[in-house]
C-alpha positions as CSV (number, residue, x, y, z in Angstrom):
1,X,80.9,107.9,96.4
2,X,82.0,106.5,93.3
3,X,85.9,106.6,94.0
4,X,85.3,103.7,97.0
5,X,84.7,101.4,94.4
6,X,87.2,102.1,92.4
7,X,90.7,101.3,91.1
8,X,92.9,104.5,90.6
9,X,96.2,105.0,88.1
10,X,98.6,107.7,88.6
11,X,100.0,109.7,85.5
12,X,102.6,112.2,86.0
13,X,102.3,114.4,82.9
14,X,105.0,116.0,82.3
15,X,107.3,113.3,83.3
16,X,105.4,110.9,81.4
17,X,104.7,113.3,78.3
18,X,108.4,113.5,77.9
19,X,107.8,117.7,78.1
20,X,110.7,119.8,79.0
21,X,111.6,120.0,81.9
22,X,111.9,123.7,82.0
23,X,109.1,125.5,80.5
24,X,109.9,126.6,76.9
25,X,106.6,128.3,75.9
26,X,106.2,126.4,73.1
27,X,102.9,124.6,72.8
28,X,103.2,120.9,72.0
29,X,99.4,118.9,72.3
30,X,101.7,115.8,74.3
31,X,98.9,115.3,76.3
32,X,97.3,113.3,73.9
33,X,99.3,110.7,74.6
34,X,97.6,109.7,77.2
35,X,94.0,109.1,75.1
36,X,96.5,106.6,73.1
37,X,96.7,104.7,76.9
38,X,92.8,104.7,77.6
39,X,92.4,101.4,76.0
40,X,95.4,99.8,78.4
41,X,94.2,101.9,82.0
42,X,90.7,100.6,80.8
43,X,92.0,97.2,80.4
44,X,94.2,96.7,83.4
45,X,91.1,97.4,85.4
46,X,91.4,100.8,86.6
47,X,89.0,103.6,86.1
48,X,90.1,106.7,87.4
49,X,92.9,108.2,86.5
50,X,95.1,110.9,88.8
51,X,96.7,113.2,87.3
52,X,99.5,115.1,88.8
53,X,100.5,118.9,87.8
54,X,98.9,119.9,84.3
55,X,98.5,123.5,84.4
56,X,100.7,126.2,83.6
57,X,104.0,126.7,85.6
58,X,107.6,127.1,85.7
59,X,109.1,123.5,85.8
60,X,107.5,120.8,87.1
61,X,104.1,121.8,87.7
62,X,103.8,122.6,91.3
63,X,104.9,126.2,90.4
64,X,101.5,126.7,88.7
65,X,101.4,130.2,86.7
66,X,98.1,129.7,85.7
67,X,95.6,127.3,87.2
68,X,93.2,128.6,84.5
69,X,95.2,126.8,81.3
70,X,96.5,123.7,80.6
71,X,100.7,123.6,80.9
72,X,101.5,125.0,76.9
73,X,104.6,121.9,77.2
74,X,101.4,119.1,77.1
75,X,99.0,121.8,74.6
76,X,95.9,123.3,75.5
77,X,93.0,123.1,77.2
78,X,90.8,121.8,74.0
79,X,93.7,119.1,74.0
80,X,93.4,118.1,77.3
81,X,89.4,118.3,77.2
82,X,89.6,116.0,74.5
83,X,91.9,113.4,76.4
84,X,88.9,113.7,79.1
85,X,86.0,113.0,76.7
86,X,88.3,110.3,75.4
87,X,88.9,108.4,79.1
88,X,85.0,109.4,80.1
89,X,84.0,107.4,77.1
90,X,86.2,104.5,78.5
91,X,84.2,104.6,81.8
92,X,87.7,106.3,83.0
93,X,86.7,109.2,85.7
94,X,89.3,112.2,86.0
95,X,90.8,113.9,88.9
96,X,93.3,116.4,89.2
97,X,96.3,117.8,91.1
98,X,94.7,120.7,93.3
99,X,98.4,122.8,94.3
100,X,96.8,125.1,96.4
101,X,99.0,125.6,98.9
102,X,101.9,127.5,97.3
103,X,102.3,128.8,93.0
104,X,105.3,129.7,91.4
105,X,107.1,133.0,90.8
106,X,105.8,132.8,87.8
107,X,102.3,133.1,89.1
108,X,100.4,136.3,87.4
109,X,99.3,137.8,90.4
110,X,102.8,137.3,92.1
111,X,104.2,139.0,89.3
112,X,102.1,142.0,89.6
113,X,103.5,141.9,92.9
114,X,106.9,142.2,91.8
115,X,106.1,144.7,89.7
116,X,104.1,147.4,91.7
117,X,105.0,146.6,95.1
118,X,102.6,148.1,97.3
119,X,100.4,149.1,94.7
120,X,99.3,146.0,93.3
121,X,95.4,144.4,94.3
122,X,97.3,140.9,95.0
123,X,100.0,141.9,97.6
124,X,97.4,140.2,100.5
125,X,97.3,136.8,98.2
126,X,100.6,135.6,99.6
127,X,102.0,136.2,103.1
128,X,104.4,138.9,102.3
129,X,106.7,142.0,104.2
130,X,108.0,144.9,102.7
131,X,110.0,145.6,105.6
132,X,112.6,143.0,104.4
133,X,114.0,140.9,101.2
134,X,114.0,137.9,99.3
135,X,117.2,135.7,98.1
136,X,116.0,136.8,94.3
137,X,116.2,140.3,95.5
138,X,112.2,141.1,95.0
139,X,112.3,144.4,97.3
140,X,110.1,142.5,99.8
141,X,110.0,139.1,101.9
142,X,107.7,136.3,101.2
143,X,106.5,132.6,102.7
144,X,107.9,130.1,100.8
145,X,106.8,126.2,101.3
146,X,109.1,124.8,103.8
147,X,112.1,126.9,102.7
148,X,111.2,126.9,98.8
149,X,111.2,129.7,97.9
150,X,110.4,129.1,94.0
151,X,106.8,127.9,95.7
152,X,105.1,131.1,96.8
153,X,102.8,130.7,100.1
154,X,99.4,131.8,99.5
155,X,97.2,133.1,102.0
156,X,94.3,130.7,102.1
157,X,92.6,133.0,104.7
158,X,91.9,135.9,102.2
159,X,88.4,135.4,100.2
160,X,89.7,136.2,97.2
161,X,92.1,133.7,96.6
162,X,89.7,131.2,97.8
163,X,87.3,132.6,95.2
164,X,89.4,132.7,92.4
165,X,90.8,128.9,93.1
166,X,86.6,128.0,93.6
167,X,86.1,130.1,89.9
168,X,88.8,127.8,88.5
169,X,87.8,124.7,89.7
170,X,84.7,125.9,88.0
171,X,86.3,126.2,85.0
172,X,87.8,122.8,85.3
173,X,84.6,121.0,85.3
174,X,82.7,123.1,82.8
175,X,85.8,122.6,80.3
176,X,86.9,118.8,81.4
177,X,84.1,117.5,83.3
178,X,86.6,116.7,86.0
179,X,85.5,114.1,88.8
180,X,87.7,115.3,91.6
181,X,90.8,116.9,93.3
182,X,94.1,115.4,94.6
183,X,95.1,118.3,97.1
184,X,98.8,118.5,97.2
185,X,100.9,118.8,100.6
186,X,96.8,118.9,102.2
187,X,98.5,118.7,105.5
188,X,99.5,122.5,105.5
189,X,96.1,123.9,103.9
190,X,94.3,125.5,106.3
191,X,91.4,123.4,107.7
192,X,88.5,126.5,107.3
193,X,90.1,126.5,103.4
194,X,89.5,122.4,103.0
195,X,85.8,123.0,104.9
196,X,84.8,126.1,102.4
197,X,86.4,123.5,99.7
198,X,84.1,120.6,100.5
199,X,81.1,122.8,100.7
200,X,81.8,124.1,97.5
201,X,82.4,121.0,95.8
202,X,79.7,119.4,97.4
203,X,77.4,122.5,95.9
204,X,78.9,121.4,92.1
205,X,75.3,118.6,92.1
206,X,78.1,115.2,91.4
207,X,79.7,113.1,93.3
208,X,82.6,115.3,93.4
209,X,85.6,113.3,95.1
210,X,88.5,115.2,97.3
211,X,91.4,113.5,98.5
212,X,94.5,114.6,100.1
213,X,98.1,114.3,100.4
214,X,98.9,113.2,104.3
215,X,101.8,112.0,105.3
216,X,101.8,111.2,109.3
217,X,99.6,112.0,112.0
218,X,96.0,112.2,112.7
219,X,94.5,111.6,109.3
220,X,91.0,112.2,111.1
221,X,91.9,116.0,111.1
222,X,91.4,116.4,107.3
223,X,89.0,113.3,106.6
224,X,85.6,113.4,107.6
225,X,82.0,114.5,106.6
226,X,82.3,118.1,106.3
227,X,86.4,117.5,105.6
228,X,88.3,115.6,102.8
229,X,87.1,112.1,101.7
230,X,90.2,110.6,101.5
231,X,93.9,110.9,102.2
232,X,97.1,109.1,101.2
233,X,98.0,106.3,103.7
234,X,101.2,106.8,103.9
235,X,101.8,105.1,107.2
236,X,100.4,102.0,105.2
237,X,102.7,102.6,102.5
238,X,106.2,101.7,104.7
239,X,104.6,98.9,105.9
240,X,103.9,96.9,102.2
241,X,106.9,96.7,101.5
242,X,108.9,96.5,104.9
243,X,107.0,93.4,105.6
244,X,108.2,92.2,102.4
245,X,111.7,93.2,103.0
246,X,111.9,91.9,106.3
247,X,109.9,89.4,106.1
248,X,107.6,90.0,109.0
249,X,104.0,90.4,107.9
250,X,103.1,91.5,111.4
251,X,104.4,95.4,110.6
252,X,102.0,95.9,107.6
253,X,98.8,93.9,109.6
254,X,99.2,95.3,112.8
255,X,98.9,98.8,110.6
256,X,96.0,97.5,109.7
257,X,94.4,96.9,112.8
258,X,95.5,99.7,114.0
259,X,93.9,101.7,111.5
260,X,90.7,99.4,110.5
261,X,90.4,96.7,113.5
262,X,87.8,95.7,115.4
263,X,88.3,97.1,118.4
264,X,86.8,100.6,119.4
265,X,89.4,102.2,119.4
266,X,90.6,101.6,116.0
267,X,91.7,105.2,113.9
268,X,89.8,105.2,110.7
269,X,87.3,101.9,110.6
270,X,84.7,103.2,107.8
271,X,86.9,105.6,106.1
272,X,88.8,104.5,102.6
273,X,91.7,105.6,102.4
274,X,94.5,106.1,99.3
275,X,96.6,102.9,98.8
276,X,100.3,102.8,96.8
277,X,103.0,100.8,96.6
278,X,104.7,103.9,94.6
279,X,104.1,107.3,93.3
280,X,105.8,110.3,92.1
281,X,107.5,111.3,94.7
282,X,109.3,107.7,96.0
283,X,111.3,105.1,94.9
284,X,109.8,101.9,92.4
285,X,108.4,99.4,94.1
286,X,110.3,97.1,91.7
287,X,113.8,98.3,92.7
288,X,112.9,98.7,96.8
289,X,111.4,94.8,97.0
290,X,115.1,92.9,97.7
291,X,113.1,89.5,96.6
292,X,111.5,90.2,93.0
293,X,108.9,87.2,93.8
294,X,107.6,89.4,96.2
295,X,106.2,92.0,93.9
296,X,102.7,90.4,93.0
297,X,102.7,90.0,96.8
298,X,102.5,93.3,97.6
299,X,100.2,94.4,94.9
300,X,97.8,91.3,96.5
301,X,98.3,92.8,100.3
302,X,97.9,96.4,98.7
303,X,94.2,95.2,96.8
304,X,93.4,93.1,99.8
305,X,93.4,95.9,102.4
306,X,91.0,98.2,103.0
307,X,90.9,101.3,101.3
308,X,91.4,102.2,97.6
309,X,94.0,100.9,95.4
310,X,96.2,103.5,93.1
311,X,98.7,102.5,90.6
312,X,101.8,104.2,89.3
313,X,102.2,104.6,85.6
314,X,104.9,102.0,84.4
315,X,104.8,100.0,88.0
316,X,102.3,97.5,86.4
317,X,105.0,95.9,84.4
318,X,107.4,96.1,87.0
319,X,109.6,99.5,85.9
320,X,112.1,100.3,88.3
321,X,113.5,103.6,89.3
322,X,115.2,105.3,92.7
323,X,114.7,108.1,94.5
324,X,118.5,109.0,94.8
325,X,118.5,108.9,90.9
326,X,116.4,112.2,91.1
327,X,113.0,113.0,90.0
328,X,113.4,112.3,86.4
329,X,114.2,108.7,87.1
330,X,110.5,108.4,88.8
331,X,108.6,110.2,86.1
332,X,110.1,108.9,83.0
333,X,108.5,108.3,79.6
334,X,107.3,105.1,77.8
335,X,106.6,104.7,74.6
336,X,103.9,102.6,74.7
337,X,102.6,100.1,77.7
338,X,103.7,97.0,78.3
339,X,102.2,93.9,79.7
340,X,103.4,90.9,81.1
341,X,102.3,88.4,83.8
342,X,102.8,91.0,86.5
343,X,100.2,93.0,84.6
344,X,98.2,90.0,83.8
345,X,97.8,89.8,88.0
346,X,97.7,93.6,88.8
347,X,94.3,93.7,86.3
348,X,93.1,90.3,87.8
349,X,93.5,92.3,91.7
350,X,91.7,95.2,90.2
351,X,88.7,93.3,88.7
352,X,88.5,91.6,91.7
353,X,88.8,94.4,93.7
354,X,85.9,96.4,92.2
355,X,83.4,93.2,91.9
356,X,83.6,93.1,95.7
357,X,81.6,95.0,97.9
358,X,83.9,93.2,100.8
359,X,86.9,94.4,99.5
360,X,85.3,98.1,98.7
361,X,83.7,98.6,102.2
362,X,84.4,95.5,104.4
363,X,85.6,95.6,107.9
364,X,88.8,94.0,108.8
365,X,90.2,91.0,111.2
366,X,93.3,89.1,111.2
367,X,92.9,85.3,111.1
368,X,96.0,83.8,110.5
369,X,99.6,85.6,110.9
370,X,102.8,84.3,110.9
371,X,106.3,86.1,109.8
372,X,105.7,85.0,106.4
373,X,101.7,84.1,106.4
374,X,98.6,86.2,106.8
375,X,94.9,85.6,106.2
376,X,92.7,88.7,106.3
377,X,88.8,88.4,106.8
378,X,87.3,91.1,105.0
379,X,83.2,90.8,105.5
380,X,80.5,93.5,104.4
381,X,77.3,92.8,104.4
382,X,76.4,88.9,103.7
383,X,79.9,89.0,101.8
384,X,83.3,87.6,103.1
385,X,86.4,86.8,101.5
386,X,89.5,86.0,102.6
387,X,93.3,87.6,101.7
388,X,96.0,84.6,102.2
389,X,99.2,85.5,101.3
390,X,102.3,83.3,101.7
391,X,105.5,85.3,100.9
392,X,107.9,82.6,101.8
393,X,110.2,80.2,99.4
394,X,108.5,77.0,100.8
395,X,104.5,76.0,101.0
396,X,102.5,76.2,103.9
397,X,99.2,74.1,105.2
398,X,97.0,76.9,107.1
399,X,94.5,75.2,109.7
400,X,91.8,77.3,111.0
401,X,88.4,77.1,111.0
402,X,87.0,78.5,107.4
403,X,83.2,78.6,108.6
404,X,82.6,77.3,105.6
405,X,83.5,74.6,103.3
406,X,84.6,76.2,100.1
407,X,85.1,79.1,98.4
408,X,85.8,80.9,95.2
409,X,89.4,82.9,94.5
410,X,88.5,85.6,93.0
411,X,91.8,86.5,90.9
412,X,91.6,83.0,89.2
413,X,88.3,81.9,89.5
414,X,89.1,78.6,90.7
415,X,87.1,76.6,93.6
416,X,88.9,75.7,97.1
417,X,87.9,73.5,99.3
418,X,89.3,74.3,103.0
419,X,88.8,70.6,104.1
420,X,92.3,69.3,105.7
421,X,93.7,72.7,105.6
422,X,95.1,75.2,103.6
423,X,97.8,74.8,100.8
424,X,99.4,78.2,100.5
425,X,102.0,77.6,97.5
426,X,105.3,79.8,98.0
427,X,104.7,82.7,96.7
428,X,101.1,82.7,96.4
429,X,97.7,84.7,97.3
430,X,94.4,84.4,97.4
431,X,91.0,86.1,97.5
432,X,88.7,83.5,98.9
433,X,85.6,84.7,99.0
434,X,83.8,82.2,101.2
435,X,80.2,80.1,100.6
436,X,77.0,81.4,102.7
């Protein structure tokens, strides 16, 4: 699967677009914009891009109205296939925002719905009573998404639905060549919906990639063969930067090993899972770090773990926003992308990443682990490298035995010998990948 060796970068389009933030119906081709960033994704070493909500709905694009065109705010569906052709031809794969858990009101078949009641072909799409009411005073009751109400609960169980979202995807590669599906809020689809889904995808002849939004729990419910091949690891997500925060390195390591140890009993050895320091929906990593000479260390602990790394639009230089400052301070629009030394080491992390089979697919083990040290073995195959990371003010000499004599790190390029110890500089990482 072509998305375990890769590096992914998160756009949110309508945030980043700078489209109303209430749909206006006027057609504006924004979404070119983001051809005019190819060359700078390309360059900082990622190649796949995710795109959150693009298609047609109310706001801010989880209340799709139409999965089968492009949002009119960001311009049509040439538009966007020509944004595709453009990041294809930069080696750039594409994957979407699947919402198929809930739509808007503004959803066609909902509105025919409203309109005829009983008498409309789509009242069985969405979980629906006409014995009661709805706060906009529809004449029936509906399943909203966790109390939403604007997001309208569609019944995954009925085979239409399912066909018409498997016609659309459909439609998505034959008019984008898409690569894959992010499915949002994937822990509340039904599992027979994400098996049909996989089968389906899997029938499409491509390496067609699907990966989910999880939260907490069992991840091994919605990954697996016949399942989703990835998930968001959220769990791994608190622990980057809480380590950093508190300076104890043993949270986000012993996350680690639980999830990719050794031992047996270890939750998801030989899956890859979705990495972040930041997305859409939480606060910058920039303005949650309370040491900024922490931030390359946590994009080093983030490309040094297993699974596979995803960066937020904006974060690669180090842009700041806050949750409690609402959506629109997470989604915002830049003019054009920056780049500065944190970018500089963000693209060095992502080359090095994808250049490493290690890295990609390799087991994990602690080595060394203090508060404010680690060293992470990372071996696949007849390749091992090494994650040190020192995230204190002051150097540090690690001993320990190297089983080798030298190595190469792989973000500078520069030999190291591990005779007499280890210097770890404050502030510092490494990926040593070590001699045969």
């Amino acid at each position: 699967m072509w998305a375990y060796e890769s590096v992914f970068y998160q756009i949110y389009p309508i945030g980043f677009c700078d489209a109303p933030r209430v749909n206006d119906g006027i057609t504006v081709p924004r979404i070119s914009k983001v051809a005019d960033w190819a060359d700078h994704i390309s360059k900082l070493g990622c190649n796949a891009v995710y795109f959150s909500p693009i298609f047609e709905s109310d706001s801010h694009g989880y209340d799709t109205r139409d999965f089968r065109k492009i949002d009119c705010r960001l311009g049509t569906n040439k538009d966007f296939a020509a944004v595709c052709e453009t990041l294809h031809e930069n080696g750039i794969k594409v994957v979407l925002d699947g919402v198929f858990n809930h739509v808007g009101r503004g959803f066609w078949a909902f509105r025919d719905v409203q309109e005829k009641k009983w008498d409309s072909p789509y009242k069985d799409w969405f979980h629906i009573s006409f014995d009661g009411n709805s706060n906009y005073n529809d004449g029936f009751w509906y399943e909203g998404w966790e109390g939403h109400y604007e997001l309208v609960k569609l019944n995954l169980k009925n085979p239409a639905v399912v066909q018409h979202i498997f016609d659309c995807i459909r439609l998505w590669v034959e008019e984008f060549d898409i690569d894959g599906l992010r499915l949002d809020v994937a822990y509340c689809l039904d599992k027979d919906f994400i098996r049909q889904l996989r089968a389906f995808c899997d029938s499409l002849g491509r390496d067609f990639f699907l990966v989910g939004e999880l939260l907490h729990g069992d991840y091994n419910q919605f990954v697996g063969d016949q399942m989703l091949h990835s998930c968001t690891n959220y769990e791994c997500y608190k622990g980057l930067y809480s380590s950093m925060n508190s300076l104890n390195l043993f949270e986000i390591t012993h996350s680690l090993l639980r999830q990719f140890g050794p031992e047996n009993w270890t939750l998801y050895r030989g899956k890859h899972l979705l990495d972040f320091v930041d997305n859409h929906d939480v606060t910058r990593i920039a303005s949650i770090l309370q040491n900024p000479k922490h931030l390359p260390l946590v994009y080093a602990l983030q490309f040094g773990m297993p699974g596979i790394p995803c960066v937020y639009y904006g974060s690669e230089w180090g842009a700041t926003g806050e949750k409690h400052q609402g959506d629109d301070a997470l989604r915002p629009s830049f003019e054009k992308p920056l780049w500065n030394d944190l970018t500089d080491w963000i693209a060095a992390l992502a080359k090095a990443h994808r250049e490493s089979k290690a890295l990609c697919y390799g087991d994990f083990k602690q080595v060394v682990l203090t508060n404010k040290q680690c060293i992470w073995e990372r071996i696949f195959e007849d390749e091992r490298v090494l994650i040190a990371v020192n995230i204190d003010e002051a150097p540090y000499v690690a001993h320990f035995d190297a089983k080798c004599g030298q190595a190469v790190d792989l973000i500078s390029g520069k030999l190291h010998d591990f005779g007499g110890g280890s210097e770890l500089p404050a502030y510092s990482a490494f990926f040593w990948k070590c001699e045969r």
